[in-house]
C-alpha positions in Angstrom: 10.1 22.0 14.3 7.6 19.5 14.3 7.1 18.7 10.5 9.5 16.2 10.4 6.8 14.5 12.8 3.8 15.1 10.1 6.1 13.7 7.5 6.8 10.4 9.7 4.0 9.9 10.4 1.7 10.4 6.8 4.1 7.9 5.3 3.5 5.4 8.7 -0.1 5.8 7.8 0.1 5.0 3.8 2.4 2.0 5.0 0.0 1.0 7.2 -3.1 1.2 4.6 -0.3 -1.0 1.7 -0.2 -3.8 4.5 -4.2 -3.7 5.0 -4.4 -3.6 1.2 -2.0 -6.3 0.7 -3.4 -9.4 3.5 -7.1 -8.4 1.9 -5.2 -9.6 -1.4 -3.5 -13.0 0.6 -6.9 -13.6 1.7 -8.7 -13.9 -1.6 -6.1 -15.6 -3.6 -8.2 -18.1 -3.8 -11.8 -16.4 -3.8 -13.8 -16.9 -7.3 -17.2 -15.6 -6.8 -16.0 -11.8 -5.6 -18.3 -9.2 -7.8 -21.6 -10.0 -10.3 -20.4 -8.1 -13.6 -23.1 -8.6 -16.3 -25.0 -11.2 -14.1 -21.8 -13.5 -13.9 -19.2 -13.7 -10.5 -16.1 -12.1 -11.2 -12.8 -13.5 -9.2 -11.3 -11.2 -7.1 -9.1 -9.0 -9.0 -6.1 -7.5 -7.0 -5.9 -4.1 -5.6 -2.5 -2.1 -5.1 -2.4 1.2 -3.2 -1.6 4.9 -5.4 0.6 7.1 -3.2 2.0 10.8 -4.4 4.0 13.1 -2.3 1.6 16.2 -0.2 3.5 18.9 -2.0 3.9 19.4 -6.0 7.8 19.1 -6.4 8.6 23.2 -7.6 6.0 23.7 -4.3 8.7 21.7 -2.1 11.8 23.3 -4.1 10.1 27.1 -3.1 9.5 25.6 0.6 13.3 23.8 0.6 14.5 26.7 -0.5 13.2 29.1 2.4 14.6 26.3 4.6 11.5 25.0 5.7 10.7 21.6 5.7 7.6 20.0 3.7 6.9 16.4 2.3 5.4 13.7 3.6 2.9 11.2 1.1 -0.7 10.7 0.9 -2.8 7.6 -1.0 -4.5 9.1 -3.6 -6.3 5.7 -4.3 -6.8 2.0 -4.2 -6.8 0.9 -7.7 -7.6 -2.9 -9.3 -4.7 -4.5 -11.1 -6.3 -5.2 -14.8 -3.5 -8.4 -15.7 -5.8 -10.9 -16.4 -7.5 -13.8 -14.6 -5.6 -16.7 -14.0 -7.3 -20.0 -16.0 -6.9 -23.8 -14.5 -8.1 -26.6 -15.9 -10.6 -28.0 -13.3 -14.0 -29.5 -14.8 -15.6 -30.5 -11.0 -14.9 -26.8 -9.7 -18.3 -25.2 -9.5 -17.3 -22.0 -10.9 -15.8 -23.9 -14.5 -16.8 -22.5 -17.7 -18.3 -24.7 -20.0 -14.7 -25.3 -21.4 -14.2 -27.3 -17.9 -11.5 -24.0 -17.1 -11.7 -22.3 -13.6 -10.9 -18.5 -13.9 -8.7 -17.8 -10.3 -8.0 -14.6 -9.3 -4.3 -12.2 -10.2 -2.8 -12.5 -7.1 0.2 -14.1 -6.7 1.6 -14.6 -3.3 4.8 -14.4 -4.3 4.3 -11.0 -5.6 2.4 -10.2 -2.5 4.9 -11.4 -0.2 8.0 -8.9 -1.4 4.8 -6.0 -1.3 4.5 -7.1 2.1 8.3 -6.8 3.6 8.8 -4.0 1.6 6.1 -1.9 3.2 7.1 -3.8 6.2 10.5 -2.4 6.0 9.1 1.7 5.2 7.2 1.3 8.3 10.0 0.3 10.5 12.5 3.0 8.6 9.7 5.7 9.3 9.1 4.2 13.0 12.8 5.1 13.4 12.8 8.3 11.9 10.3 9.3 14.5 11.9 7.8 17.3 15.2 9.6 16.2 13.6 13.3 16.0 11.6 12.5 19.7 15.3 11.8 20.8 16.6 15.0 19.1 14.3 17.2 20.7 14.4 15.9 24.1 17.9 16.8 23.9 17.5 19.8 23.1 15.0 20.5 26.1 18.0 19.2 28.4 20.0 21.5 27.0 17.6 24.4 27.8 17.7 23.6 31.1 
């Protein structure tokens, strides 16, 4: 009876951790000196959130098929993007190459942006989803009354 809640609310939490993950990445779209590799600073390189369903799929079709409910998602982990560095031309910037070119990190805010209202948008769906089962259930306590 209450599964539907533990569904809502593992995918309100994975939400939750995207939007976290993606305003760290708004923040540092313009940060250069982020992580020493090799005794030189790295830009900050963009990170993007790994989620999987809680339940291997023939696991869910066994469960679905008892009529009980399972699902809901977990992050399995926060990974880097590996597209490369952006370069700009920018001899006075303290972090040019010898080249006078200014490595900047992958993020584009554009990108970051649709991330953003789509996680925005799952939230909201899931806050509904919850909402609608509390609703069920209390209807179903009148009823019992």
């Amino acid at each position: 009876m209450f599964q539907s809640f533990n569904v809502s609310a593992s995918a309100l939490t994975a939400q939750r951790l995207r939007m976290d993950v993606i305003s760290a990445n708004m923040a540092n779209v313009d940060t250069t000196r982020a992580k020493m590799v090799d005794g030189k600073w790295q830009p900050y390189r963009r990170k993007m959130v790994v989620m999987q369903p809680n339940e291997s799929f023939s696991s869910f079709l066994h469960e679905a098929m008892n009529e009980r409910s399972a699902g809901g998602v977990k992050v399995t982990k926060i990974v880097e993007d590996q597209t490369p560095f952006k370069l700009v031309y920018d001899p006075s910037h303290p972090d040019a190459d010898e080249n006078g070119y200014v490595q900047l990190p992958n993020v584009d805010p554009l990108k970051e942006m649709v991330d953003l209202m789509s996680a925005t948008r799952s939230y909201e769906a899931n806050v509904t989803v919850l909402n609608a089962t509390k609703g069920m259930l209390m209807k179903a306590l009148e009823i019992g009354k």
